[in-house]
N, C-alpha and C positions, 0 to 999 in steps of 0.2 A: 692487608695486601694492597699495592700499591695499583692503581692507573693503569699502571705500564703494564704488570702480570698479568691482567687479564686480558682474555682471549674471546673470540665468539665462539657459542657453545657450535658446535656440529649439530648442520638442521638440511635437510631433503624439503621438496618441494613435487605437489604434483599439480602440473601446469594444463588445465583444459585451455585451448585454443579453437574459435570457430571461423572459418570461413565461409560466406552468406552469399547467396544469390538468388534469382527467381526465374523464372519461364512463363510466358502468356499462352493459355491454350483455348483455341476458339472452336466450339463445337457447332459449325454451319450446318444448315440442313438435317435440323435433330430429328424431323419425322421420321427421314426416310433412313435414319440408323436402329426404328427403333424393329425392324425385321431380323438386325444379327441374334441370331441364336446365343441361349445362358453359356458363359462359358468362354466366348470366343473374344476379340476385343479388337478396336480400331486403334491405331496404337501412331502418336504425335512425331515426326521427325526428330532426328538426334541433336540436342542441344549441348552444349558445355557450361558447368556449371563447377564452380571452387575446383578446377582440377580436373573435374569428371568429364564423362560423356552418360547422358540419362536420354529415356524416353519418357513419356506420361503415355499409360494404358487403360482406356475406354470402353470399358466394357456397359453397354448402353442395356445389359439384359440380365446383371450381375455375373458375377467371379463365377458362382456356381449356382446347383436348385438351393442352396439356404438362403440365397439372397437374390433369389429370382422376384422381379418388379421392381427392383433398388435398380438403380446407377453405382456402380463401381468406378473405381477411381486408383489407379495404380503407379506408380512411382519405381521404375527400371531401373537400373545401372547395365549401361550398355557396352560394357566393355570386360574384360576381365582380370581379377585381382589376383594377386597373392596376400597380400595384409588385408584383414578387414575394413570397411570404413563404415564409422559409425555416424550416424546422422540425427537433425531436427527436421522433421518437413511438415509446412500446414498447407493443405491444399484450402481454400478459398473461392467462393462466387467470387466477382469483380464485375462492376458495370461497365459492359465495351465503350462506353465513349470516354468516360473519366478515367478509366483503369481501375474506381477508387470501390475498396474491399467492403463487402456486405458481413460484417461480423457477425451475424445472425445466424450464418453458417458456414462453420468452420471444422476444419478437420486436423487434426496434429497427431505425431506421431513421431515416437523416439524409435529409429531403425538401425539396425546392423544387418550391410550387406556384405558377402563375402563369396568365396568359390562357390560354395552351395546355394547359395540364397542370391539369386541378381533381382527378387522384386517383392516390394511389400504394398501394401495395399490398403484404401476402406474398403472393405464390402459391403456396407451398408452407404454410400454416403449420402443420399437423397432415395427416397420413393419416388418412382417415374409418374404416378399419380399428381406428389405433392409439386415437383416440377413445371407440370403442365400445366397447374393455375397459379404458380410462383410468380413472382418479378426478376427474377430472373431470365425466366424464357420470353426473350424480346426476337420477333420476325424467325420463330423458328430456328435461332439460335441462341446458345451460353456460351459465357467466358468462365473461365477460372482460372487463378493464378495456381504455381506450386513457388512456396519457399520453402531454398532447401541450405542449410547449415549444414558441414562440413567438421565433425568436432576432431583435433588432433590433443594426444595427451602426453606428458613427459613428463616424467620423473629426474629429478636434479637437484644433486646434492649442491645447495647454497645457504647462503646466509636471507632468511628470510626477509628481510628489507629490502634487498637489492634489487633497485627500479629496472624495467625493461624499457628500453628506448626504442627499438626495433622491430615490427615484426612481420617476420618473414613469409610471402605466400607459398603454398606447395607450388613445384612445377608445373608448368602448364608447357612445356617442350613439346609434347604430343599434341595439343591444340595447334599449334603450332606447325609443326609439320604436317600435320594433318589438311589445316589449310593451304597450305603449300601445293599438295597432292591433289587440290579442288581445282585451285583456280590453276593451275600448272605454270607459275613463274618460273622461268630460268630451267623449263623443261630443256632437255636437248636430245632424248631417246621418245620415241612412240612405239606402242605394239598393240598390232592387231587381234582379236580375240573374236572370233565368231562373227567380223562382220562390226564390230565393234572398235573404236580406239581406244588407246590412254597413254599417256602423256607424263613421263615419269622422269626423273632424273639419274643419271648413271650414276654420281658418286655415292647417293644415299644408298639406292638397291645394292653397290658393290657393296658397300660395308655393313651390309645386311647379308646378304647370303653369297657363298664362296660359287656356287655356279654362276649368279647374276655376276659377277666381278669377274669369271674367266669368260664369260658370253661378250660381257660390255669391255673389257677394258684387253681381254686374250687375244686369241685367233679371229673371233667376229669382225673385230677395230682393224688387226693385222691386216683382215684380209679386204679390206675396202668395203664390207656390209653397208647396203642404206641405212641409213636411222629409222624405218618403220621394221621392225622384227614380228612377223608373224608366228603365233602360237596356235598349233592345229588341235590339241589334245584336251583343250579346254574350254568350258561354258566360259563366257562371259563373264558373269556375275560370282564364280571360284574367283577367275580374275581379280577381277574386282575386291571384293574380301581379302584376297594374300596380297595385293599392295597397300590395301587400308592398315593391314596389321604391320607391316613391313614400315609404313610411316612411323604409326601410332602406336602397337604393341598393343592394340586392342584389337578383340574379334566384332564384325560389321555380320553380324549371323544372329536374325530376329529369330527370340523362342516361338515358332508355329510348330505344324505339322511337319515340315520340308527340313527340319534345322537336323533331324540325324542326316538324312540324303547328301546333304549341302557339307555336312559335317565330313564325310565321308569323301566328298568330290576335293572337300580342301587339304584334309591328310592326303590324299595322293599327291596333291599341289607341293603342300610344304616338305613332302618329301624328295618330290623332284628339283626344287629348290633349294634345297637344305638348309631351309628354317624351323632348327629344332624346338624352337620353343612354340612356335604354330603348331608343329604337328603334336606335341604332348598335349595343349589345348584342347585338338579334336580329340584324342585320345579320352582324354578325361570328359570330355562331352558324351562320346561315343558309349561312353560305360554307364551310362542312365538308360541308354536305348537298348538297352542287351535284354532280351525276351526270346519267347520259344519263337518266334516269329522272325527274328533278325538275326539271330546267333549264329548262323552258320553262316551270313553273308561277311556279318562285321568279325570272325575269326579270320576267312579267307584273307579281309585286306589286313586282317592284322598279322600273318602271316606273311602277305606277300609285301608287304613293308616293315618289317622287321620292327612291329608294336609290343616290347614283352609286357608291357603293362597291360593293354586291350588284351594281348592274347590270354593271362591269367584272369583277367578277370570273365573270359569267355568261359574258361574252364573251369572257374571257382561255380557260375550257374548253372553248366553241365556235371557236376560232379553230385545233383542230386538225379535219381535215376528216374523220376517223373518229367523233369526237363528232358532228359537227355533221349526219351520214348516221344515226346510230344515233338521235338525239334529234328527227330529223323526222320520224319513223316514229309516235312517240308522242301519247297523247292530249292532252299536256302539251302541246306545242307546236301544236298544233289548235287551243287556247284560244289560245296565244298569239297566233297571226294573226287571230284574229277579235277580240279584244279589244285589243291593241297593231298596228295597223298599221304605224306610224313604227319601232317597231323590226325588224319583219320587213326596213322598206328600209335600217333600217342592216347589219341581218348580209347582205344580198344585198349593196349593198355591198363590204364586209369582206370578200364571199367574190370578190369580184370582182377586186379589189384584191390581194388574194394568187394569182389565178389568172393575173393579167398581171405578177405579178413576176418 
């Protein structure tokens, strides 16, 4: 066989790809962190990093009681996905003047975060004991770095030789306008919220949501409106979260105690908006908080905003008859028969229908 006949055999490739960055985090005034209760955690401003948006979470009394007298050390992803991202992160001492890393003690860690999952963690990563007589703790505070690696992976049918010349970052679009929305360049609308401004731009809001476009660019514009738009119906800080996402397509809503409430104040939002992928967000949020204790509130709004996903999943945990004796007791479901009739006759119903099976 000749030169010429041959051919390259057919060959695939899978292509890991990382994108690398870091964050400096300085824990000032360590004494007087060290009163937060196991469990709870001080948690670093929002940084952007390969693409992302993350926090670093301080739990100065650890994660939980298995790792109570430890320093915790946790790594967020502060926004929300649909593809997983997988990751490299070592959190690190660093000495505050140098920057430069104490190898001595180091922490690494291969993560995947996803819908489910926005934060992984050390729980052990130091004794508050070993700390306190470290080199580290200089004037009653530490530094530590987080590098965080970004892996993308691709599968591609080539010819294995074939150099890559080019490589290309993920988007950072949302960075982007994100900062836009901070420092308000080339604002030309304002709206008031509680006493509150912010400073937004009409072409981006229009081509986000179909009410913002007939407000700003309809009858509002038509009719000679000032450019400050006051909003009566809403906190602040809802505010606030439905333009962050309206930029970014990330939710600006820290995992605490408040995050169903807030969850809850922003599906109203995204609904009077008609930004339907905010409101599936809260939805899906909402459905980890559904307990005997909440279930008849979080059906009402899912009801009264037209949530079939919340709404089934309210009825998937009242469908056993121990929930459904524990959560009529409640104030929660007092509002709900007074304000949802139609669904009180569907769970009688449902409870009737399982009662004759």
């Amino acid at each position: 066989m000749s030169s010429a006949d041959k051919s390259s055999p057919p060959a695939s490739a899978i292509i890991a790809k990382a994108s690398r960055g870091y964050h400096i985090l300085k824990i000032d005034g360590y004494s007087l962190t060290k009163g937060t209760p196991t469990g709870e955690s001080l948690d670093s401003s929002q940084f952007t990093v390969c693409g992302h948006r993350w926090r670093i979470r301080y739990f100065p009394n650890g994660y939980n009681s298995d790792c109570a007298g430890f320093i915790s050390l946790y790594l967020k992803l502060d926004e929300s996905v649909i593809k997983e991202v997988k990751t490299q992160s070592i959190i690190s001492f660093v000495d505050a003047l140098t920057m430069e890393e104490h190898p001595c003690l180091t922490s690494l860690a291969v993560d995947t975060f996803d819908s489910k999952n926005h934060s992984w963690g050390r729980t052990k990563f130091i004794k508050r004991e070993d700390l306190d007589s470290s080199m580290h703790l200089v004037d009653d505070s530490f530094t530590v770095r987080c590098d965080i690696a970004v892996i993308s992976e691709e599968i591609r049918a080539e010819e294995m030789s074939a150099p890559k010349f080019i490589d290309v970052p993920p988007s950072d679009l949302n960075q982007h306008l994100g900062d836009l929305l901070e420092n308000g360049e080339g604002a030309d609308v304002v709206f008031e919220v509680a006493g509150e401004t912010f400073a937004a731009h009409r072409w981006l809001l229009a081509s986000r949501s179909t009410v913002f476009r007939a407000e700003l660019f309809g009858s509002m514009k038509e009719s000679g409106t000032a450019d400050v738009i006051r909003v009566d119906d809403m906190e602040a800080q809802v505010f606030r979260a439905l333009l962050c996402f309206a930029y970014t397509d990330s939710l600006l809503v820290d995992e605490t105690k408040e995050e169903d409430a807030m969850c809850q104040h922003l599906l109203v939002a995204a609904d009077k908006y008609d930004l339907k992928r905010l409101k599936l967000v809260c939805e899906e949020k909402l459905c980890k908080y559904i307990d005997v204790s909440t279930v008849g509130t979080i059906l009402a709004l899912a009801d009264q905003h037209r949530c079939d996903g919340l709404k089934k999943a309210c009825f998937h945990f009242l469908s056993s008859p121990t929930n459904m004796t524990a959560a009529l007791a409640t104030d929660g479901f007092q509002h709900l028969s007074r304000s949802c009739p139609s669904v009180m006759i569907q769970l009688i119903a449902m409870s009737s229908l399982r009662h004759s099976a």
